[in-house]
FITOR-396576 format. One record per atom (N, C-alpha, C): residue number from 1; residue in three letters; x, y, z; atom name. Coordinates in nm, 2 decimals. Example, Ala and Ser with C-alpha at 12.3 -4.5 7.8 and 13.67 -1.06 7.14 Angstrom:
2
<pt 1; 'ala'; <1.32; -0.57; 0.78>; 'N'>
<pt 1; 'ala'; <1.23; -0.45; 0.78>; 'CA'>
<pt 1; 'ala'; <1.32; -0.33; 0.78>; 'C'>
<pt 2; 'ser'; <1.28; -0.22; 0.71>; 'N'>
<pt 2; 'ser'; <1.37; -0.11; 0.71>; 'CA'>
<pt 2; 'ser'; <1.29; 0.00; 0.79>; 'C'>
END
This chain:
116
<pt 1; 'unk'; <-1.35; -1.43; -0.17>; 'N'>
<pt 1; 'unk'; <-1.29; -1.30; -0.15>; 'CA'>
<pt 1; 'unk'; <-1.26; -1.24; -0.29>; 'C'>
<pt 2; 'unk'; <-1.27; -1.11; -0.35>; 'N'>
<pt 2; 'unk'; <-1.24; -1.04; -0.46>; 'CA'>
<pt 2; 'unk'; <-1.22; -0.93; -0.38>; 'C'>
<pt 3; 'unk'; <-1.07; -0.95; -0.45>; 'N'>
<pt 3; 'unk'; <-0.98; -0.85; -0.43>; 'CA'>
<pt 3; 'unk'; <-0.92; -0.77; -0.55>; 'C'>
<pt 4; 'unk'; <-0.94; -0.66; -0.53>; 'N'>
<pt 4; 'unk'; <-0.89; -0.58; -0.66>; 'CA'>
<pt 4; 'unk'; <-0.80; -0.44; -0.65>; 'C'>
<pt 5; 'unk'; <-0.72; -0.43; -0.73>; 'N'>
<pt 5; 'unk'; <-0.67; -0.26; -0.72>; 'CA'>
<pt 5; 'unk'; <-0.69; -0.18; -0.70>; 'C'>
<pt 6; 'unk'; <-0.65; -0.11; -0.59>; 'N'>
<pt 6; 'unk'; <-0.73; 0.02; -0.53>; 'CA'>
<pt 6; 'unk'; <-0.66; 0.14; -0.62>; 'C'>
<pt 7; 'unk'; <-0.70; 0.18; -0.69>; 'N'>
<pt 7; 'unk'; <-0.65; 0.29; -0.77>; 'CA'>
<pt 7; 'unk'; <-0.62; 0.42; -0.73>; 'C'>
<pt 8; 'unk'; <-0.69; 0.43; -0.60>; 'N'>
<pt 8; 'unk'; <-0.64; 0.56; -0.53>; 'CA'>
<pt 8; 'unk'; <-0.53; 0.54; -0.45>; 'C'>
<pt 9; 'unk'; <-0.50; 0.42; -0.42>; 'N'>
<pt 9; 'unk'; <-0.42; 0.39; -0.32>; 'CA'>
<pt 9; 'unk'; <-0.23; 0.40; -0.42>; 'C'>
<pt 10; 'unk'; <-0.27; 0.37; -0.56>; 'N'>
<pt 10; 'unk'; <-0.19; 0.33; -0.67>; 'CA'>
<pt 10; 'unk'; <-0.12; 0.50; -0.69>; 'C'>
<pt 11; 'unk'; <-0.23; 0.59; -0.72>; 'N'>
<pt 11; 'unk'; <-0.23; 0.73; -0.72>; 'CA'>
<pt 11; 'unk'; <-0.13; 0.78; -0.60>; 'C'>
<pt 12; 'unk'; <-0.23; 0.75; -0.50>; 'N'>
<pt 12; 'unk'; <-0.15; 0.82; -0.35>; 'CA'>
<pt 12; 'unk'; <0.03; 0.78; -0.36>; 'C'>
<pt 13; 'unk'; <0.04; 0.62; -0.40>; 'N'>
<pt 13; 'unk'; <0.21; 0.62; -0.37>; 'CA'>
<pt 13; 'unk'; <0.28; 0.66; -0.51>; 'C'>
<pt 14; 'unk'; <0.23; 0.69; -0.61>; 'N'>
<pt 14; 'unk'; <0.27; 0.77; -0.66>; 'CA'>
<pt 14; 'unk'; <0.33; 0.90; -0.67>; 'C'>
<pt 15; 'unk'; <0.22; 1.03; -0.58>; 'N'>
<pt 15; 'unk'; <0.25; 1.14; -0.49>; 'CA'>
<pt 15; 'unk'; <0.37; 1.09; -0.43>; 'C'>
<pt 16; 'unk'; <0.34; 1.00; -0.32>; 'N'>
<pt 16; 'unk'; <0.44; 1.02; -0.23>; 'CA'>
<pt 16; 'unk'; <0.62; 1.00; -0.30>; 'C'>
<pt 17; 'unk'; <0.62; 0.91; -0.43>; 'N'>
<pt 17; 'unk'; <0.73; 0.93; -0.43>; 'CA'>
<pt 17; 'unk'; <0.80; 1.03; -0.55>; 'C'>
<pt 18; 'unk'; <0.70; 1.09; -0.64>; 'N'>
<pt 18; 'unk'; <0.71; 1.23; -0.66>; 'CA'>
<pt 18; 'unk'; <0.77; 1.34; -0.54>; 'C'>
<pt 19; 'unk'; <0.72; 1.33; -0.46>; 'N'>
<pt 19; 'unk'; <0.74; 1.41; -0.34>; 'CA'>
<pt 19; 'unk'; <0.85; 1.37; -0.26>; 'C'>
<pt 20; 'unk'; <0.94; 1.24; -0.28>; 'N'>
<pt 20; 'unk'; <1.05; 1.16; -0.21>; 'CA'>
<pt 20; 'unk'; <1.05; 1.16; -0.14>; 'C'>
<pt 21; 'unk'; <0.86; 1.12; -0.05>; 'N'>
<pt 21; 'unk'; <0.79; 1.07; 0.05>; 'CA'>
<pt 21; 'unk'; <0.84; 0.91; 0.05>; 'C'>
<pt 22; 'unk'; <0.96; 0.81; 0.09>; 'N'>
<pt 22; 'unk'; <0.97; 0.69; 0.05>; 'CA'>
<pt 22; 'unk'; <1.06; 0.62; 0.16>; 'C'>
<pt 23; 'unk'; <1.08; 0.51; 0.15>; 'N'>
<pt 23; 'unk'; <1.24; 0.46; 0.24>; 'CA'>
<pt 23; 'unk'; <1.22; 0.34; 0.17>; 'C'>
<pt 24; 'unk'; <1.39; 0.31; 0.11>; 'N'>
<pt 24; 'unk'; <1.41; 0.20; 0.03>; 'CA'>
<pt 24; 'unk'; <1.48; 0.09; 0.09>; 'C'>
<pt 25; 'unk'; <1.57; 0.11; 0.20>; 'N'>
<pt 25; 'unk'; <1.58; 0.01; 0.27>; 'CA'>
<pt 25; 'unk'; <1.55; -0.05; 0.41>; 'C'>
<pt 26; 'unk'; <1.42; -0.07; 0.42>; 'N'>
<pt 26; 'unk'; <1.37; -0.13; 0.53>; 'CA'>
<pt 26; 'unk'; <1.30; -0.25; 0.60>; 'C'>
<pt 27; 'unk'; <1.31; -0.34; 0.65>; 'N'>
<pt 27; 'unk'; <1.20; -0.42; 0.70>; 'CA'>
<pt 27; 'unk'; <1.08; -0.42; 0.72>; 'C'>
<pt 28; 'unk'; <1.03; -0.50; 0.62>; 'N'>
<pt 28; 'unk'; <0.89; -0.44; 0.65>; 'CA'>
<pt 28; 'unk'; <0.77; -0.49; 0.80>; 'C'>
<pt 29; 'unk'; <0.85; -0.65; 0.81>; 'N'>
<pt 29; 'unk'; <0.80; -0.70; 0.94>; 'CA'>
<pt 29; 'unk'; <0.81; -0.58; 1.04>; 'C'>
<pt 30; 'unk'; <0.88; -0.49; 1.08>; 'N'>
<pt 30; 'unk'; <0.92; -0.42; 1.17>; 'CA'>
<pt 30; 'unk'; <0.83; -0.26; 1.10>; 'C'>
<pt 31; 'unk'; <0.85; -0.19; 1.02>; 'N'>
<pt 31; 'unk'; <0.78; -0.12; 0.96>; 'CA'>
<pt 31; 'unk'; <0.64; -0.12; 0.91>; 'C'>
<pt 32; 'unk'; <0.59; -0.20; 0.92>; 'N'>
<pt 32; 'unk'; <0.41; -0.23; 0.89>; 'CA'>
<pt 32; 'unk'; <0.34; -0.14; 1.02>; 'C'>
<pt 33; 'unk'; <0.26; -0.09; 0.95>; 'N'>
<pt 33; 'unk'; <0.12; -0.02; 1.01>; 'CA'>
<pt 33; 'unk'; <0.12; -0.13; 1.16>; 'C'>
<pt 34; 'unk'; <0.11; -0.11; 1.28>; 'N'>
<pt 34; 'unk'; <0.05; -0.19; 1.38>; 'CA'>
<pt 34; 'unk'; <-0.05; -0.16; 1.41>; 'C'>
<pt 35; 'unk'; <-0.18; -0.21; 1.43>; 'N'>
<pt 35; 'unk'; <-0.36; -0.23; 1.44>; 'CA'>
<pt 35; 'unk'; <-0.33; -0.12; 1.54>; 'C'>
<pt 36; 'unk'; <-0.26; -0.10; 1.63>; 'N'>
<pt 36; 'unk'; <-0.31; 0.07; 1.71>; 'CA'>
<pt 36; 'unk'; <-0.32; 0.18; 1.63>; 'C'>
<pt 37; 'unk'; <-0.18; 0.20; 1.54>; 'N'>
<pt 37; 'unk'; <-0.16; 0.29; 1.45>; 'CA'>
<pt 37; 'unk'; <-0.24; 0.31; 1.36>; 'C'>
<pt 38; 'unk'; <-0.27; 0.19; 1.29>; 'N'>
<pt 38; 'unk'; <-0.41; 0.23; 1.18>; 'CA'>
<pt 38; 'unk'; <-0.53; 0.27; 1.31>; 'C'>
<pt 39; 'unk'; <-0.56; 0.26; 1.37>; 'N'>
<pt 39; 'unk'; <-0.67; 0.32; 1.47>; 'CA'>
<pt 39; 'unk'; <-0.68; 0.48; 1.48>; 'C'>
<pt 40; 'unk'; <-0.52; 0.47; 1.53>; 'N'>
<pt 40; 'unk'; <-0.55; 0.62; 1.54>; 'CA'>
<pt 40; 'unk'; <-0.48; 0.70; 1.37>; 'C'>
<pt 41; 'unk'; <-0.48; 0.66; 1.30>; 'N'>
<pt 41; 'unk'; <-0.49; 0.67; 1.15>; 'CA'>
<pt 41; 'unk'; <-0.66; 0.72; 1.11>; 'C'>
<pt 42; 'unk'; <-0.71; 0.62; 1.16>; 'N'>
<pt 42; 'unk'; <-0.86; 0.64; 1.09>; 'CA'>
<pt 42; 'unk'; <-0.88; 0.72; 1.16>; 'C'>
<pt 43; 'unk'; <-0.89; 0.73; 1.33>; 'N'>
<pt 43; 'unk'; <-0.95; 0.84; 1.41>; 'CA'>
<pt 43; 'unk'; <-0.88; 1.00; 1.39>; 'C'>
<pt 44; 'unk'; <-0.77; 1.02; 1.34>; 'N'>
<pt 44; 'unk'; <-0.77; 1.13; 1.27>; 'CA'>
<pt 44; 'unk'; <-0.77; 1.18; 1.14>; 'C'>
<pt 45; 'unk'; <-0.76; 1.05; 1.04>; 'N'>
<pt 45; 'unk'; <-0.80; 1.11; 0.89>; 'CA'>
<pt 45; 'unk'; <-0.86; 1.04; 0.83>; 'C'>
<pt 46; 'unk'; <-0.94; 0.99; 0.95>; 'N'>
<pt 46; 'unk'; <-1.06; 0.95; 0.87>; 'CA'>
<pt 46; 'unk'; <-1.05; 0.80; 0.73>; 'C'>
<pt 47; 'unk'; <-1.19; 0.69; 0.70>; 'N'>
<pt 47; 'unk'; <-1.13; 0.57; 0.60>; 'CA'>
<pt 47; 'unk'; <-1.09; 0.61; 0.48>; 'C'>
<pt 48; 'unk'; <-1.15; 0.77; 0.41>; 'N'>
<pt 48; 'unk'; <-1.15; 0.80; 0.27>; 'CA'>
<pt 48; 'unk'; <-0.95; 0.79; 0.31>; 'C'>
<pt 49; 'unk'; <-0.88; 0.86; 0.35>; 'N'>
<pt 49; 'unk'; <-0.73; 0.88; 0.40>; 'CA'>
<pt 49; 'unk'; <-0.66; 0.75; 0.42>; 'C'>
<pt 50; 'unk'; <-0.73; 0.67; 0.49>; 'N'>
<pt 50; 'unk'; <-0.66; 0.53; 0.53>; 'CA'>
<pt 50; 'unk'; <-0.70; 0.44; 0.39>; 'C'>
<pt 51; 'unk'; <-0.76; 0.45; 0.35>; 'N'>
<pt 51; 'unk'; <-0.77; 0.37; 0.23>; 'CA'>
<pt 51; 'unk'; <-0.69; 0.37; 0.13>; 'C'>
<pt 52; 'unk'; <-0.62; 0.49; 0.13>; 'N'>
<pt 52; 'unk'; <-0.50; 0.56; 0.02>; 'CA'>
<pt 52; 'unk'; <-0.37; 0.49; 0.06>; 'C'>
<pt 53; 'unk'; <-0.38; 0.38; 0.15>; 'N'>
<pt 53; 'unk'; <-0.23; 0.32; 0.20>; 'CA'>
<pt 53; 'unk'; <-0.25; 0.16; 0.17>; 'C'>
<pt 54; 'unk'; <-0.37; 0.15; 0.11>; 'N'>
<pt 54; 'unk'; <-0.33; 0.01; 0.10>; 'CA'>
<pt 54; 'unk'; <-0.36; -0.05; -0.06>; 'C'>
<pt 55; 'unk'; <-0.34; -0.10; -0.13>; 'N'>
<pt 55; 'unk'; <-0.31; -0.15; -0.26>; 'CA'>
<pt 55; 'unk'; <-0.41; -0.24; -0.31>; 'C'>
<pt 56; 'unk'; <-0.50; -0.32; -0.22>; 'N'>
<pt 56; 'unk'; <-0.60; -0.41; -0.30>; 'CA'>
<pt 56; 'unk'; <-0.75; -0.37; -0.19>; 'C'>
<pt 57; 'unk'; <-0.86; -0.43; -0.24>; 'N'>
<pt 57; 'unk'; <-0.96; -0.40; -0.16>; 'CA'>
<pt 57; 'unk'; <-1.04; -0.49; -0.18>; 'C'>
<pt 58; 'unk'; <-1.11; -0.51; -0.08>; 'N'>
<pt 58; 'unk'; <-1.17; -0.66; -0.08>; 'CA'>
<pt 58; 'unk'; <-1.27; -0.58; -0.07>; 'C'>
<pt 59; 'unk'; <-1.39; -0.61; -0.20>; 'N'>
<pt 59; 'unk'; <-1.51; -0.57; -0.21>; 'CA'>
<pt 59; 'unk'; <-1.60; -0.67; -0.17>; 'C'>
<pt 60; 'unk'; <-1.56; -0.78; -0.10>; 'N'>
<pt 60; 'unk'; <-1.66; -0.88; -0.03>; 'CA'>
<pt 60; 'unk'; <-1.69; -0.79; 0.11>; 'C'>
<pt 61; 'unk'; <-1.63; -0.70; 0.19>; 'N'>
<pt 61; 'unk'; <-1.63; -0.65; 0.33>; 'CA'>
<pt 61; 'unk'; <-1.66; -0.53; 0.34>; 'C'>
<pt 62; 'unk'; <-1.74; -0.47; 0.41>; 'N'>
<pt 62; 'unk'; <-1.78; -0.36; 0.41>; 'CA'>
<pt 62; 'unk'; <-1.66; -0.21; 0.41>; 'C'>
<pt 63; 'unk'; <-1.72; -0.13; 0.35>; 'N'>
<pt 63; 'unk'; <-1.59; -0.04; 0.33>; 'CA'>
<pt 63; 'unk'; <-1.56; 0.01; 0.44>; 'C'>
<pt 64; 'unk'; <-1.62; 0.07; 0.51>; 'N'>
<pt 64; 'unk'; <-1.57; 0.12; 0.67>; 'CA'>
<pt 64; 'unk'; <-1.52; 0.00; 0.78>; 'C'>
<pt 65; 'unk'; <-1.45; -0.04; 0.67>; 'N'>
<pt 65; 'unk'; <-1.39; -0.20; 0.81>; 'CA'>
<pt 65; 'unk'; <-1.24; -0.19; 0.75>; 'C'>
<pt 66; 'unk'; <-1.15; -0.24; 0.84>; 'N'>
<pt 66; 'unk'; <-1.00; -0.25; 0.83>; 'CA'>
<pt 66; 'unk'; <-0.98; -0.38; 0.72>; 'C'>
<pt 67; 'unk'; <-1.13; -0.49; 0.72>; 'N'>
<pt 67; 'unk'; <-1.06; -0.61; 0.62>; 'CA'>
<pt 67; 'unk'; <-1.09; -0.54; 0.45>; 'C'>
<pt 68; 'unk'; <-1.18; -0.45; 0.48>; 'N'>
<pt 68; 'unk'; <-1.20; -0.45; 0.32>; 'CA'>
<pt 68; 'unk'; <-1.05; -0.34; 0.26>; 'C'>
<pt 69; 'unk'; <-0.94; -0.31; 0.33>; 'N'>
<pt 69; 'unk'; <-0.84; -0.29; 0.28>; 'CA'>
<pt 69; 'unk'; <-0.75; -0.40; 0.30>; 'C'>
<pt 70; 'unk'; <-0.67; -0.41; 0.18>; 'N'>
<pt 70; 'unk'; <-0.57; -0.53; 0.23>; 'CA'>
<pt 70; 'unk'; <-0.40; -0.47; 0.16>; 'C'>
<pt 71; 'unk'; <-0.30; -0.54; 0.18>; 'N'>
<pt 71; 'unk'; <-0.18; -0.50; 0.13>; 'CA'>
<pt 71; 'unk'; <-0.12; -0.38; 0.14>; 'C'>
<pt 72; 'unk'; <-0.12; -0.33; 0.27>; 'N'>
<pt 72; 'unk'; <-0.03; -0.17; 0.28>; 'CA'>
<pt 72; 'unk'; <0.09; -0.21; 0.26>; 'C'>
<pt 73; 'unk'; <0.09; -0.07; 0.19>; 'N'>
<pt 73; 'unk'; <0.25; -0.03; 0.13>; 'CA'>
<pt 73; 'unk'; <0.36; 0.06; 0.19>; 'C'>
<pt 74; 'unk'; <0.26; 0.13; 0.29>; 'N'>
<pt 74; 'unk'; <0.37; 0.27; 0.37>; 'CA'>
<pt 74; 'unk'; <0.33; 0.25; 0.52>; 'C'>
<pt 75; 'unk'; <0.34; 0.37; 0.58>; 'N'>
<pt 75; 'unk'; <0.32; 0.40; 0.75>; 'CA'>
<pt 75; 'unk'; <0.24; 0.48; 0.75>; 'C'>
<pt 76; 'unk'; <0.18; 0.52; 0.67>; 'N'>
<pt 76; 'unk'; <0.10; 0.66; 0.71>; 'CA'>
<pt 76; 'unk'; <0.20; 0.78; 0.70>; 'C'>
<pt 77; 'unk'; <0.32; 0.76; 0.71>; 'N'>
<pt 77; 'unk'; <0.40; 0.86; 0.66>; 'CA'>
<pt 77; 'unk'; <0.48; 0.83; 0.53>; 'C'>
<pt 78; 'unk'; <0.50; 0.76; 0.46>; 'N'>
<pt 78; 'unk'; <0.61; 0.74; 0.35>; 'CA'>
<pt 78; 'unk'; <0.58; 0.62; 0.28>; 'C'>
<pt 79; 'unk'; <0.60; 0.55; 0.19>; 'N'>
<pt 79; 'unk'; <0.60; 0.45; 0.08>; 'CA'>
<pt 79; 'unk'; <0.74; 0.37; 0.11>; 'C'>
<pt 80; 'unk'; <0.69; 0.22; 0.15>; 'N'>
<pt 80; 'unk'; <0.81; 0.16; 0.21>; 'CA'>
<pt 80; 'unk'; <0.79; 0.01; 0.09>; 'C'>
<pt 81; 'unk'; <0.93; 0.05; 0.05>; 'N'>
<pt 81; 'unk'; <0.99; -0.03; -0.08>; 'CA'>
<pt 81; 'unk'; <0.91; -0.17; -0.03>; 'C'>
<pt 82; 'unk'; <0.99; -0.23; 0.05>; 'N'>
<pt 82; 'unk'; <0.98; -0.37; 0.18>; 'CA'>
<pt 82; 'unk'; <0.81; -0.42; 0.14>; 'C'>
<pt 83; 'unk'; <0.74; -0.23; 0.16>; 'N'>
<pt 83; 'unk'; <0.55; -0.28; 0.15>; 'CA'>
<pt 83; 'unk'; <0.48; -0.28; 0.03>; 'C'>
<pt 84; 'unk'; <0.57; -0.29; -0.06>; 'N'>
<pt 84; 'unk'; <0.52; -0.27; -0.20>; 'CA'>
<pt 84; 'unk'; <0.54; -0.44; -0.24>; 'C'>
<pt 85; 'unk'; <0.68; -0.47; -0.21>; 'N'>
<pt 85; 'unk'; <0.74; -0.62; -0.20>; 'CA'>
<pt 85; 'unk'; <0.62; -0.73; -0.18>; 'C'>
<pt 86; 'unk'; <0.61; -0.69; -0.03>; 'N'>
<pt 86; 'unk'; <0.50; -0.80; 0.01>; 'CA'>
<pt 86; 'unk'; <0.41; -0.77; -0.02>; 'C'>
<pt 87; 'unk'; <0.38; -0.66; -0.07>; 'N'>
<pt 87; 'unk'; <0.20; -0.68; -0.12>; 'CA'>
<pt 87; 'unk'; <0.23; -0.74; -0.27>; 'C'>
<pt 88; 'unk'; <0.32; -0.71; -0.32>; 'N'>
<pt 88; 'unk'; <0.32; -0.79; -0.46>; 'CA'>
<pt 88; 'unk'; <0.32; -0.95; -0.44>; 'C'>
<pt 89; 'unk'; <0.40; -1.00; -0.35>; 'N'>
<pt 89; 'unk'; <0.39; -1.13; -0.34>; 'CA'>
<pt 89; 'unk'; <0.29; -1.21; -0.28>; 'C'>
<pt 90; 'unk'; <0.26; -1.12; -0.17>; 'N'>
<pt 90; 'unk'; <0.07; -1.17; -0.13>; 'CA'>
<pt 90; 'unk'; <-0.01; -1.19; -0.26>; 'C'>
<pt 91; 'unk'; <-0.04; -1.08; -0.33>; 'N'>
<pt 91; 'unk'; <-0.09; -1.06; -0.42>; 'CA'>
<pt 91; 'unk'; <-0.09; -1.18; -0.57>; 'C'>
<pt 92; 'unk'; <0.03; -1.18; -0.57>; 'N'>
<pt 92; 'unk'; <0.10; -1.27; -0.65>; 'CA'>
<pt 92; 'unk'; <0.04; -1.43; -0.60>; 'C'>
<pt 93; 'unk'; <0.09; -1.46; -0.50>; 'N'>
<pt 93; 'unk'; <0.03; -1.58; -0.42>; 'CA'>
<pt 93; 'unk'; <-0.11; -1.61; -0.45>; 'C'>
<pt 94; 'unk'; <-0.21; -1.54; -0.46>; 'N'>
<pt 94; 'unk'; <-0.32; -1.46; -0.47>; 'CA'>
<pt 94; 'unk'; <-0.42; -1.49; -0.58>; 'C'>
<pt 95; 'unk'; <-0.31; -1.47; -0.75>; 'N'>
<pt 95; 'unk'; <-0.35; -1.43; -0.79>; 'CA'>
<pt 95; 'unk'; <-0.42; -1.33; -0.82>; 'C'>
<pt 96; 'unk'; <-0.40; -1.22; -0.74>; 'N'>
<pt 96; 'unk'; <-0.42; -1.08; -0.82>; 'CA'>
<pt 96; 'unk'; <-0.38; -1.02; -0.88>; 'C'>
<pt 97; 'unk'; <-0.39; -1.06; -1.03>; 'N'>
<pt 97; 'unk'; <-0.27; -0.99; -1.13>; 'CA'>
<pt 97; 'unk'; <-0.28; -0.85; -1.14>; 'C'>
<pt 98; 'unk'; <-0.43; -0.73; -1.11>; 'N'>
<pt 98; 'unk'; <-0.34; -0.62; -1.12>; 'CA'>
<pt 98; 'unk'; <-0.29; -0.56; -1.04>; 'C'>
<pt 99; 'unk'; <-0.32; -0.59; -0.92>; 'N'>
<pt 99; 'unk'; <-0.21; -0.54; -0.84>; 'CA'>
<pt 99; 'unk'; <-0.06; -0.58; -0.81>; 'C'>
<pt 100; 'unk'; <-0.05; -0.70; -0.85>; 'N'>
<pt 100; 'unk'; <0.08; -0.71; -0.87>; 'CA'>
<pt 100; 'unk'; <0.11; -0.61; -1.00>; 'C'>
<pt 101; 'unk'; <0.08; -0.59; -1.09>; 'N'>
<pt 101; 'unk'; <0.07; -0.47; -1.21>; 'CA'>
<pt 101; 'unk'; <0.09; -0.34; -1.16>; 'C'>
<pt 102; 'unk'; <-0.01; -0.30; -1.04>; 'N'>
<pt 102; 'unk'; <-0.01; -0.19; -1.00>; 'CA'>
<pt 102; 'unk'; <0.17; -0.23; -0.93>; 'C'>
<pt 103; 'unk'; <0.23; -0.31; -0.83>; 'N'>
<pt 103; 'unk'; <0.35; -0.34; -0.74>; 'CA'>
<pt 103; 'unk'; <0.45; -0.27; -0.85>; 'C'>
<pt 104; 'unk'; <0.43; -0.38; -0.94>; 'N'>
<pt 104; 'unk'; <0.57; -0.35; -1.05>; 'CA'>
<pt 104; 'unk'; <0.54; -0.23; -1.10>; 'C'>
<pt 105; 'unk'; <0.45; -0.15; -1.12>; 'N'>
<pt 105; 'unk'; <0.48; 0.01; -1.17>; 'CA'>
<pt 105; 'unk'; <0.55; 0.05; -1.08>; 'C'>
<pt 106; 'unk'; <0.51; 0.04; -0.92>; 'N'>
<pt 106; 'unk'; <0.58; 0.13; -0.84>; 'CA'>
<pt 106; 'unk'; <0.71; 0.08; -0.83>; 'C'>
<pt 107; 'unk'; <0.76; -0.01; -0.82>; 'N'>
<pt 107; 'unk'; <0.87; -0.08; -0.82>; 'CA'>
<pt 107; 'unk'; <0.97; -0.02; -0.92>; 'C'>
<pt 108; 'unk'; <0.90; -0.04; -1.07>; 'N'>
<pt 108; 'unk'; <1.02; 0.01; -1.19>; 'CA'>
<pt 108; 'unk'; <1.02; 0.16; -1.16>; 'C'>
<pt 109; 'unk'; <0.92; 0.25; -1.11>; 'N'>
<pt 109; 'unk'; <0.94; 0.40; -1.07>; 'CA'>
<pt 109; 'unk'; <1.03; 0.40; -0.95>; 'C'>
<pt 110; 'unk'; <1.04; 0.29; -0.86>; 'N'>
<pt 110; 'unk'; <1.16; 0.35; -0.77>; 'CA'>
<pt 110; 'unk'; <1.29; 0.29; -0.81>; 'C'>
<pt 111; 'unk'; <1.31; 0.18; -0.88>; 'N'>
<pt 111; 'unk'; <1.44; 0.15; -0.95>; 'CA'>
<pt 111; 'unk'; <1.47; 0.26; -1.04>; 'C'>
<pt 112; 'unk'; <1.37; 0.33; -1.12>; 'N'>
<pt 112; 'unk'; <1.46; 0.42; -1.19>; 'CA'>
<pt 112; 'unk'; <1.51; 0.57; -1.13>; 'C'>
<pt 113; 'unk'; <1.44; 0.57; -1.02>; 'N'>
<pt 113; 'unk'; <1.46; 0.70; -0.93>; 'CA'>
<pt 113; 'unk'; <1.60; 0.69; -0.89>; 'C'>
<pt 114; 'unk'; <1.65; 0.56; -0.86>; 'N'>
<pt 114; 'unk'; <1.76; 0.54; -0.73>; 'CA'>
<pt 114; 'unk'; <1.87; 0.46; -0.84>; 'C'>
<pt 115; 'unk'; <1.85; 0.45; -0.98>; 'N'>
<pt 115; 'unk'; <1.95; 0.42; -1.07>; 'CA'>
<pt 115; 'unk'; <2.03; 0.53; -1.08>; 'C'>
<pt 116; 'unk'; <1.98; 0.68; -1.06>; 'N'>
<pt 116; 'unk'; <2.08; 0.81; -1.01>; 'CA'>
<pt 116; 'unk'; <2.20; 0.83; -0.99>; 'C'>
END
């Protein structure tokens, strides 16, 4: 498996929390994408859109497939602190150092937003 930094996906939660598209205290077990929701995710905006939510990409898997995204971060609506977490530590676990790189950017941008 090679897994690497999705850099649009890095971009997109960036927007969102420019835009304070976010929620910093939540569970993510309970807040994660559920396999219906990414369904009807793709079926109205399409993989280029759904791709923008998840943090690493497994270029072993075909791009129009749910595995070659891995590590979401938000709901399709917002950037959830919780999904930045566990993608860093998946990742981490992993060894994928830039996405954990990409994790801690978003990370030190929402610590400094909420040091306010």
């Amino acid at each position: 498996m090679a897994v690497v930094l999705n850099r649009r996906a890095l971009d997109n939660a960036k927007r969102l929390l420019d835009n304070g598209d976010f929620m910093i205290n939540t569970v993510w077990a309970t807040s994660a994408p559920t396999p219906d929701e990414e369904t009807r995710y793709i079926e109205q905006h399409g993989w280029d859109a759904f791709s923008e939510w998840y943090l690493g990409i497994d270029t072993d898997e075909p791009a129009e497939s749910r595995a070659h995204y891995v590590l979401p971060y938000g709901n399709f609506r917002k950037l959830h602190r919780s999904g930045v977490i566990a993608g860093k530590r998946q990742a981490a676990q992993n060894r994928y150092d830039d996405i954990v790189e990409g994790a801690d950017e978003l990370l030190d941008l929402l610590d400094r937003m909420n040091a306010c």
